[in-house]
Residue frames relative to the residue before (quaternion, step in Angstrom):
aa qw qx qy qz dx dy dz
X 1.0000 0.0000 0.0000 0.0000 0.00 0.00 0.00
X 0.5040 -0.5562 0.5908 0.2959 3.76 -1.19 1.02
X 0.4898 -0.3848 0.7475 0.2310 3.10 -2.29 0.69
X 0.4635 -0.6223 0.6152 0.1394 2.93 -1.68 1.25
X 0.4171 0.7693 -0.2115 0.4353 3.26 1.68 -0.43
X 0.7571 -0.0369 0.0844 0.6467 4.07 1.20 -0.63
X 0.8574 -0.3345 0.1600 0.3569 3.42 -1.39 1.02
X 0.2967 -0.6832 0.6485 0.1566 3.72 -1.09 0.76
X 0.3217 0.7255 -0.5928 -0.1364 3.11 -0.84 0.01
X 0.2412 -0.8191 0.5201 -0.0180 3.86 0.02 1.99
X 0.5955 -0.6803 0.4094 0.1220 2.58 -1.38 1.05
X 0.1348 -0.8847 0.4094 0.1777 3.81 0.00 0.62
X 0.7568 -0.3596 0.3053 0.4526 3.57 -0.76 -0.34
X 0.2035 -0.7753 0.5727 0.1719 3.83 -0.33 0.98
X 0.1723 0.6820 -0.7085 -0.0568 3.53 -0.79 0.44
X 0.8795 -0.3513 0.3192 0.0334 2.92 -1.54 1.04
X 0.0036 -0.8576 0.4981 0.1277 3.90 0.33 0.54
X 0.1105 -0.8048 0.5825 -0.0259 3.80 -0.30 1.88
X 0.8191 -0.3056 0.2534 0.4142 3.62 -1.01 -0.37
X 0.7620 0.2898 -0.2735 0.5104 3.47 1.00 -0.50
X 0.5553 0.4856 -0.5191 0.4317 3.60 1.10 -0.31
X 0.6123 0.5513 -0.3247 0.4645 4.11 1.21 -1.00
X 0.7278 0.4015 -0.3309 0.4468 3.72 0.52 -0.23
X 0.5026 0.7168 -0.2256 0.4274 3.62 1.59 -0.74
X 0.8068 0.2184 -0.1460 0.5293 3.00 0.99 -1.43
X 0.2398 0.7995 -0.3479 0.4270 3.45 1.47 0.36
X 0.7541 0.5068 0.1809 0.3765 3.03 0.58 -1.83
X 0.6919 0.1969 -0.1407 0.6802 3.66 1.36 -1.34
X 0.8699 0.3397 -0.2403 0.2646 3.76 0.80 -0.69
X 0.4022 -0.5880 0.5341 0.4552 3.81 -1.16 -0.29
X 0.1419 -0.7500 0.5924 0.2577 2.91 -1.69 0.36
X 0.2997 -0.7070 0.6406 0.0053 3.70 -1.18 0.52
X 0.2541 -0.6192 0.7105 0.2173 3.30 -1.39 1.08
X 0.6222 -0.5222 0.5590 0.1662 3.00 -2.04 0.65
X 0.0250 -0.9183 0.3946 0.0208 3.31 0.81 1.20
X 0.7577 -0.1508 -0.0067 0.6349 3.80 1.46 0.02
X 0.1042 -0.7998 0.5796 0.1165 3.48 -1.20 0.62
X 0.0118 0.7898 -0.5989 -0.1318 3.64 -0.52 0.50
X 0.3041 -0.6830 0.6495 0.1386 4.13 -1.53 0.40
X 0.0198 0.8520 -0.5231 -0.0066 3.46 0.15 1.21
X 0.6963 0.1982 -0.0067 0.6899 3.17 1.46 0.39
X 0.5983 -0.6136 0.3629 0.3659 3.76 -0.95 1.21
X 0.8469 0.3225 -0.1853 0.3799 3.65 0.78 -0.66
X 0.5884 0.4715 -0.3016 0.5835 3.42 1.58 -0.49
X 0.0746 -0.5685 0.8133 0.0988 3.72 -2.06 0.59
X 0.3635 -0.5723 0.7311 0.0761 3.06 -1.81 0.77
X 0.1487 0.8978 -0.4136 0.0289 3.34 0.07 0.82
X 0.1742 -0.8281 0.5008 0.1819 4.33 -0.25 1.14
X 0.0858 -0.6723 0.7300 0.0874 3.68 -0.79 0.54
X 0.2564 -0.6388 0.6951 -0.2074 2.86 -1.72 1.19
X 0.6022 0.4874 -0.5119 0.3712 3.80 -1.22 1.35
X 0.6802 -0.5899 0.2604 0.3488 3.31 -1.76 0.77
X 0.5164 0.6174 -0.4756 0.3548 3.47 1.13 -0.03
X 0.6105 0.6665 -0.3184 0.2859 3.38 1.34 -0.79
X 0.7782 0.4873 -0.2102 0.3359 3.32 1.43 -0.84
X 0.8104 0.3273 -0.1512 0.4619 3.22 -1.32 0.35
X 0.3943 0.4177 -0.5241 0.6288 3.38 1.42 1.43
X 0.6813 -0.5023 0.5316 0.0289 2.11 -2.44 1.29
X 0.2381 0.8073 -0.5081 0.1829 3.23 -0.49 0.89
X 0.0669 -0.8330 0.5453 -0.0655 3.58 -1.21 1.45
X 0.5716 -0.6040 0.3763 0.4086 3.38 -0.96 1.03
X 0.7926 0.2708 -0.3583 0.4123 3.57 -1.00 1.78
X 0.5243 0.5913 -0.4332 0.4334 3.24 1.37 0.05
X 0.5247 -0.6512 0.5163 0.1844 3.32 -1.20 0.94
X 0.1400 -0.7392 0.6585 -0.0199 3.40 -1.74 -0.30
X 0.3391 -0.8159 0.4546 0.1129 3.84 -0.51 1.11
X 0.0766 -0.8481 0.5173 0.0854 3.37 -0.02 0.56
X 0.5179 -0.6350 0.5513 0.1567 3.86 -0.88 1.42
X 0.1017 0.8555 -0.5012 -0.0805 3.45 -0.52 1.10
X 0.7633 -0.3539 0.1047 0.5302 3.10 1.54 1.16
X 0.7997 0.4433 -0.1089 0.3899 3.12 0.31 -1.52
X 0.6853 -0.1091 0.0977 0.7134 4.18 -0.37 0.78
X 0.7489 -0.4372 0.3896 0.3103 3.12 -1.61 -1.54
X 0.1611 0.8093 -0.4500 0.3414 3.04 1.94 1.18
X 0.2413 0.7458 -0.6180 0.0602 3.99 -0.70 0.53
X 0.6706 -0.4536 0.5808 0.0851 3.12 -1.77 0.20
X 0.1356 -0.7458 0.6349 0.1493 4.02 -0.93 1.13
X 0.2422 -0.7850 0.5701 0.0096 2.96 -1.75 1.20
X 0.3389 0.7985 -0.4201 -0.2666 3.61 -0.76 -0.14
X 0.6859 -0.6650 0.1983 0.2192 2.85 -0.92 0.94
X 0.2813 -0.8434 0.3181 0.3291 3.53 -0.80 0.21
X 0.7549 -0.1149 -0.1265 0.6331 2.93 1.69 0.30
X 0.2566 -0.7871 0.5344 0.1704 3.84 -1.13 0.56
X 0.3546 -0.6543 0.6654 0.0577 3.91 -0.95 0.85
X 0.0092 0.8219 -0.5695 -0.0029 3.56 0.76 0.97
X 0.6411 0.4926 -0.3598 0.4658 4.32 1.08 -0.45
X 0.8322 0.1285 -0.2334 0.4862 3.41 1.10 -0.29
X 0.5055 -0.6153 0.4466 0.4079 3.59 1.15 1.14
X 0.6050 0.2997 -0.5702 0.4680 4.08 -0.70 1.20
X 0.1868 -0.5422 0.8027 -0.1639 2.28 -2.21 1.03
X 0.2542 -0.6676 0.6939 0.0900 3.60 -1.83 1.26
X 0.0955 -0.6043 0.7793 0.1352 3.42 -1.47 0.79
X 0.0552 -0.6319 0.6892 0.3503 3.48 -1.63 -0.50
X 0.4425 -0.6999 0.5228 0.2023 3.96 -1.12 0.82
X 0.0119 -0.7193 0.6237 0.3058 3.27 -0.58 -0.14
X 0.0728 -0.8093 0.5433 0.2111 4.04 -0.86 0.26
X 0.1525 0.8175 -0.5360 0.1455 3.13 -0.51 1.52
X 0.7728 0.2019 -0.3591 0.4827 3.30 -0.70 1.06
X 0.3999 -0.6154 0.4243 0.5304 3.42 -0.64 -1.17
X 0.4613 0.6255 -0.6017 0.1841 3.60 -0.57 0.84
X 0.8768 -0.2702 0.0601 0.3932 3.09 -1.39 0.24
X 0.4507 0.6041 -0.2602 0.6035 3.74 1.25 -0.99
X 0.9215 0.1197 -0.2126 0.3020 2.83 -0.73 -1.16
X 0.5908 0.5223 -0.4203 0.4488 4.17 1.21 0.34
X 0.3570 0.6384 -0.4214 0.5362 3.82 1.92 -0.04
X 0.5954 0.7346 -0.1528 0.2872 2.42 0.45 -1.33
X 0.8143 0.1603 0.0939 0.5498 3.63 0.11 -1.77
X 0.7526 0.3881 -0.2693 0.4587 3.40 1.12 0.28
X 0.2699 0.7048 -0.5054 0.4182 3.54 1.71 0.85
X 0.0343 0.6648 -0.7387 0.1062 3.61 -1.51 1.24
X 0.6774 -0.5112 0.4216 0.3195 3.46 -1.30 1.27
X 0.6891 0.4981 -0.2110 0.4822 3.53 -0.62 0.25
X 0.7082 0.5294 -0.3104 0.3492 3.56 0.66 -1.29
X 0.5522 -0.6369 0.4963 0.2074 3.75 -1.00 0.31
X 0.2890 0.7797 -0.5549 0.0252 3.75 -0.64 -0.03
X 0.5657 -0.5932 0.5426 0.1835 3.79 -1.40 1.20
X 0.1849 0.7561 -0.6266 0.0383 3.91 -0.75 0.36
X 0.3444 -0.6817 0.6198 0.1806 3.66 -1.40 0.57
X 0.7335 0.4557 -0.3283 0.3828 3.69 -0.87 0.56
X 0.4635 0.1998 -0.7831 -0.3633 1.80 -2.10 -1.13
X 0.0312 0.8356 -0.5416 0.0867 3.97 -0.96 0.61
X 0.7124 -0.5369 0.3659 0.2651 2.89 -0.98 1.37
X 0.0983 -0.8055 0.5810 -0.0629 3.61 -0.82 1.59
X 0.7909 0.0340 0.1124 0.6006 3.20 0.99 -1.59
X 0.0882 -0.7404 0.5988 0.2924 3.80 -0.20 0.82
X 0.1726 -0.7908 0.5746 0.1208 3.49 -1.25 0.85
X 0.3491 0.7238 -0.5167 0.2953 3.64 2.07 0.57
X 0.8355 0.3223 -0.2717 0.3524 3.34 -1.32 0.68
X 0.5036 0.5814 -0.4664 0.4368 3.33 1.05 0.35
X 0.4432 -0.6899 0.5646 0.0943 3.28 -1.57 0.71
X 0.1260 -0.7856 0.5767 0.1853 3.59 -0.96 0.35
X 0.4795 -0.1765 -0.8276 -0.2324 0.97 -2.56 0.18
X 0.2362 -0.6639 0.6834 0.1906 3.51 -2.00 0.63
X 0.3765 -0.7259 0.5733 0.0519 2.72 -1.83 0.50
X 0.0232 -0.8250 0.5107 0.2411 3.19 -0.03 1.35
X 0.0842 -0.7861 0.5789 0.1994 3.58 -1.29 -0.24
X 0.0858 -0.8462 0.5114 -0.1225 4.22 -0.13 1.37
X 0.2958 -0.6825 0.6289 0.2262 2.31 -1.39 -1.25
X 0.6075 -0.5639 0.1113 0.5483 3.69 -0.75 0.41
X 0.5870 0.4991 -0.3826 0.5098 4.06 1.26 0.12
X 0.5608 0.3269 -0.5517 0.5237 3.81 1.26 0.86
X 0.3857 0.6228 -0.6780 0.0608 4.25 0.57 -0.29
X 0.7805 0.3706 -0.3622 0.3497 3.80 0.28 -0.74
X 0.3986 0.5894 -0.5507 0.4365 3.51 0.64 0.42
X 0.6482 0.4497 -0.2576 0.5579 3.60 1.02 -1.61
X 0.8378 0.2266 -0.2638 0.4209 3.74 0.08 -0.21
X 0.5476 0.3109 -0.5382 0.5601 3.49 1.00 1.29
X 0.5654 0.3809 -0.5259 0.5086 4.16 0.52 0.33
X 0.1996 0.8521 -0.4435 0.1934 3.95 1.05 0.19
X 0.7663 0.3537 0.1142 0.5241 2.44 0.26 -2.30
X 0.6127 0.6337 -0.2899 0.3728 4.34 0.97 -0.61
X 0.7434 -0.3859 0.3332 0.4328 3.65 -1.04 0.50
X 0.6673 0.6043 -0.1756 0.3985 3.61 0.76 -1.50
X 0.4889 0.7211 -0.2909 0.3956 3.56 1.55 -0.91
X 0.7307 0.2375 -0.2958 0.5677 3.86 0.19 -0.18
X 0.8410 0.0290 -0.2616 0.4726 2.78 -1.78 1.64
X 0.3759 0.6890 -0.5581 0.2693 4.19 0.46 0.58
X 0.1653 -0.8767 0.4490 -0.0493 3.20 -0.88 0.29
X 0.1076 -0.9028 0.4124 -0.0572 3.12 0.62 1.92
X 0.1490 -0.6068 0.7650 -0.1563 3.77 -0.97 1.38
X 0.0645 0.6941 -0.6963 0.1711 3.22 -0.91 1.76
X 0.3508 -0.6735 0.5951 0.2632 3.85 -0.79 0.76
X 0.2007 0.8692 -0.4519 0.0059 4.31 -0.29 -0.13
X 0.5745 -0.5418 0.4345 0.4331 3.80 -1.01 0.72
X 0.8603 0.1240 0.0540 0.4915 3.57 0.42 -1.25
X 0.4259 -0.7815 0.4530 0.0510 3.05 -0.47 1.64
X 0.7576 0.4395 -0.1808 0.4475 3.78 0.77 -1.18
X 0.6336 0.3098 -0.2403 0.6669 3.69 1.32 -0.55
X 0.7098 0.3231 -0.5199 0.3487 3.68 0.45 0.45
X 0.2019 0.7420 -0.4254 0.4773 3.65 1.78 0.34
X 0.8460 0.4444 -0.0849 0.2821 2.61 0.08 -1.46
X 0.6451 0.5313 -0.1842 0.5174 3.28 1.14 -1.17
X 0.6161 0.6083 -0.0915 0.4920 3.34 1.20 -0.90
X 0.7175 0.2272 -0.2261 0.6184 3.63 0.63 -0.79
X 0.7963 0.1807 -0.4343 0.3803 3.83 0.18 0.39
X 0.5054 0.4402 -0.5656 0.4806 3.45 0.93 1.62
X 0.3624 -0.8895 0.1362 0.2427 3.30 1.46 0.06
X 0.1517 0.6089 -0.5810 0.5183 2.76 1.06 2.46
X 0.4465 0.7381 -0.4897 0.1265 3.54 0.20 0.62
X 0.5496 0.4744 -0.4955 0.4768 3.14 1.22 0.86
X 0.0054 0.7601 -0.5883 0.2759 3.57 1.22 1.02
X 0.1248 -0.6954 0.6892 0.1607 2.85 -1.80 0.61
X 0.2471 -0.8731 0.4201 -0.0154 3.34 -0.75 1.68
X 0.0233 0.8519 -0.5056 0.1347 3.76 -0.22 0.95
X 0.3650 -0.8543 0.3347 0.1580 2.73 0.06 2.03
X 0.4329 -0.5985 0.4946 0.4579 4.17 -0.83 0.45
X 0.4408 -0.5616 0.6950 0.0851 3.82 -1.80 0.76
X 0.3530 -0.6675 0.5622 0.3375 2.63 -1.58 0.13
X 0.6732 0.1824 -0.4210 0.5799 3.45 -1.67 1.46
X 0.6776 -0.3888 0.4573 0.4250 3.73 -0.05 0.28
X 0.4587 0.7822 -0.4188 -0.0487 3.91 0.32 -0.13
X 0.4706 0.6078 -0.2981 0.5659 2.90 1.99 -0.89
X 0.5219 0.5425 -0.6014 0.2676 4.05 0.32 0.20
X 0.6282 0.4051 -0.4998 0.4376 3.87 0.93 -0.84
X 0.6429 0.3293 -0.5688 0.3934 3.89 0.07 0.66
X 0.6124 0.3723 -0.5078 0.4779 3.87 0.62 0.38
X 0.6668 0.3944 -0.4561 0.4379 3.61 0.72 -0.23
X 0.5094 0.5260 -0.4147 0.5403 3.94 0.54 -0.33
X 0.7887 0.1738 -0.3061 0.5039 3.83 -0.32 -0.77
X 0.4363 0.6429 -0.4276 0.4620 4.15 0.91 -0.05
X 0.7494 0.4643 -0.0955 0.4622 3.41 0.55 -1.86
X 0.7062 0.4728 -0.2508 0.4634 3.57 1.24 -0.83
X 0.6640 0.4906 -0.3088 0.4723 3.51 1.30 -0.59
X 0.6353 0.5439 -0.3734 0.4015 3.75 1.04 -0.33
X 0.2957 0.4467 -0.6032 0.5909 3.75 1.37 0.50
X 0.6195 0.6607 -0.3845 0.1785 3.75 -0.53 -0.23
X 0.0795 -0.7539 0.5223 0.3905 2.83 1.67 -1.73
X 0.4439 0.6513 -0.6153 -0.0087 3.20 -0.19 0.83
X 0.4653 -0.5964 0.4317 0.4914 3.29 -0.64 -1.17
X 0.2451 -0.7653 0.5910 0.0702 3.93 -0.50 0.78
X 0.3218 -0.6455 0.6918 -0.0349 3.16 -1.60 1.47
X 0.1096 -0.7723 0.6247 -0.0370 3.45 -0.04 0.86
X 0.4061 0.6735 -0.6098 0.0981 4.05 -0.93 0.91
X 0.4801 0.7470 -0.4555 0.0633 3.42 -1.68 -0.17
X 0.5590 -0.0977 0.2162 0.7945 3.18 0.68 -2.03
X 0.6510 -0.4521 0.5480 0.2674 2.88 -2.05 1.51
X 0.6822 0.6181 -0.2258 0.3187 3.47 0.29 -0.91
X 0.6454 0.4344 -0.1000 0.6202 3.42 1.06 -1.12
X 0.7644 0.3901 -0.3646 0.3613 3.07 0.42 -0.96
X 0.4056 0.7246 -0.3867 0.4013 4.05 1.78 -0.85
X 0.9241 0.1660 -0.0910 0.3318 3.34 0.43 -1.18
X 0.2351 0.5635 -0.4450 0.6551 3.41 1.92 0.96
X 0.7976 0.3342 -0.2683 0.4245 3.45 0.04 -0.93
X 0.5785 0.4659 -0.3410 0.5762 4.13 1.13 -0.15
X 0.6363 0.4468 -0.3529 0.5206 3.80 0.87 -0.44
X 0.6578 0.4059 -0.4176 0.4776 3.60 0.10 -0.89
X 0.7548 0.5230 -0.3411 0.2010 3.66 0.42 -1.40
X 0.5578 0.6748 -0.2751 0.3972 3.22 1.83 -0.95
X 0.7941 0.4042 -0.2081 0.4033 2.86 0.87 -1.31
X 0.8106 -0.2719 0.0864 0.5115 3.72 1.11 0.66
X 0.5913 0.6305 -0.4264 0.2664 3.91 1.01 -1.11
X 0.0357 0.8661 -0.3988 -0.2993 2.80 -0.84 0.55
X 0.7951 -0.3543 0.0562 0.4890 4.14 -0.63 0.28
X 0.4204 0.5737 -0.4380 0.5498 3.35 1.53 -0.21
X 0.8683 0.2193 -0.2046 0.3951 3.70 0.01 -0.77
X 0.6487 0.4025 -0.4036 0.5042 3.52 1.17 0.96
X 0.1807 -0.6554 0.7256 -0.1060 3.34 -1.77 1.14
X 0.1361 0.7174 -0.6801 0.0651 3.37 -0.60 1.20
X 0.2269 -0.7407 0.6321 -0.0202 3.36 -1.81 0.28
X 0.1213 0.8720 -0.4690 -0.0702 3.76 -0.07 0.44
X 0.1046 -0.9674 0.2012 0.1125 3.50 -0.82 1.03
X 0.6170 0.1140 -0.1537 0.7634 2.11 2.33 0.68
X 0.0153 0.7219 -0.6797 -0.1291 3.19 -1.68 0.42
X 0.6916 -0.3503 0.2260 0.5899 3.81 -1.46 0.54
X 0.9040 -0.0013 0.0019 0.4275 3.47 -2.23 0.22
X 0.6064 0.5672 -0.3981 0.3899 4.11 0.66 1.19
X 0.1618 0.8520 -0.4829 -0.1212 3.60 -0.21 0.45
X 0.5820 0.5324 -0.4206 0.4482 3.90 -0.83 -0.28
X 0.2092 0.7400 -0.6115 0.1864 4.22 0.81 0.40
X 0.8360 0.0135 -0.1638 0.5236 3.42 0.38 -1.61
């Protein structure tokens, strides 16, 4: 059994992929070759898809994206970190934790390989926010943080991520190029949050604006600090993508 303590990823019902689930997803989804995979870390893939479905879509930092994990019409949320709508590609990063469907996609991507996806669609609108922002996640927000990269919002941001492993998210982090992250490893019971709500609560003297994702949880009591200390709902955006033994959030 998983720690409530870091990402779930449970294992849902498998049904079978027959003629109408294969023509269904035919029909609602793109498909995309697996155009490179890299493992900067034992549990993360960088992964690049590539094809003509890819091109000439709309596409904005926080929108999401369904990934086909094979099995009926069971799939997996992505967001990207960035999209190449003129030459059809697009980057996810995976995380693979635990054992469920996610997290065996995951570890079993090979260049070459094929895969069905639904979107790109609106996840998080991030119009109307002011900077500097603050994002604050977890290791299932890193590609959010490395698609506001490259966006207006990019100078002076400030990323505060809560994470199981501290030395392999470094890592994972500084060669997407967030490695001046601030990392704060997860406790046990949630304790390490009064140090995300203290350095949260201290940055909203600032005026920024605060992105709030990951766990529903975390994100409840980030989002009660910042407000106390003055934000108001104009300058917040939250997003949760998971919470213990739940899946399908975003």
């Amino acid at each position: 059994m998983q720690s409530g303590n870091q990402p779930q990823d449970s294992e849902p019902m498998r049904v079978p992929q027959g003629p109408v689930t294969r023509a269904l997803l035919r029909w609602l989804m793109r498909e995309a070759r697996i155009a490179a995979v890299e493992a900067p870390s034992p549990r993360f893939r960088l992964v690049d898809l590539e094809g003509d479905a890819l091109k000439g879509v709309a596409w904005m930092a926080g929108a999401k994206i369904q990934v086909s994990m094979g099995s009926g019409l069971s799939a997996r949320t992505y967001t990207p970190m960035s999209w190449d709508a003129d030459n059809g590609r697009t980057r996810l990063l995976a995380f693979a934790h635990g054992d469920g469907p996610g997290s065996r996609w995951a570890s079993g991507l090979r260049e070459g390989g094929r895969c069905q996806f639904l979107g790109p669609r609106r996840s998080l609108d991030l119009s109307g926010l002011q900077s500097p922002v603050v994002l604050f996640g977890d290791e299932t927000s890193f590609g959010l943080a490395a698609a506001l990269l490259a966006g207006p919002r990019a100078p002076g941001a400030t990323h505060i991520f809560e994470v199981s492993d501290v030395m392999e998210s470094r890592l994972v982090l500084e060669r997407i190029g967030l490695g001046e992250a601030t990392l704060i490893e997860r406790g046990t019971d949630d304790a390490h949050l009064a140090i995300v709500e203290a350095k949260l609560s201290g940055l909203a003297e600032s005026g920024a604006s605060f992105i709030l994702t990951g766990k529903a949880s975390s994100i409840q009591r980030a989002s009660r600090a910042v407000k106390a200390a003055g934000v108001s709902s104009s300058r917040l955006k939250t997003k949760a993508y998971w919470a213990p033994g739940k899946t399908g959030l975003d």
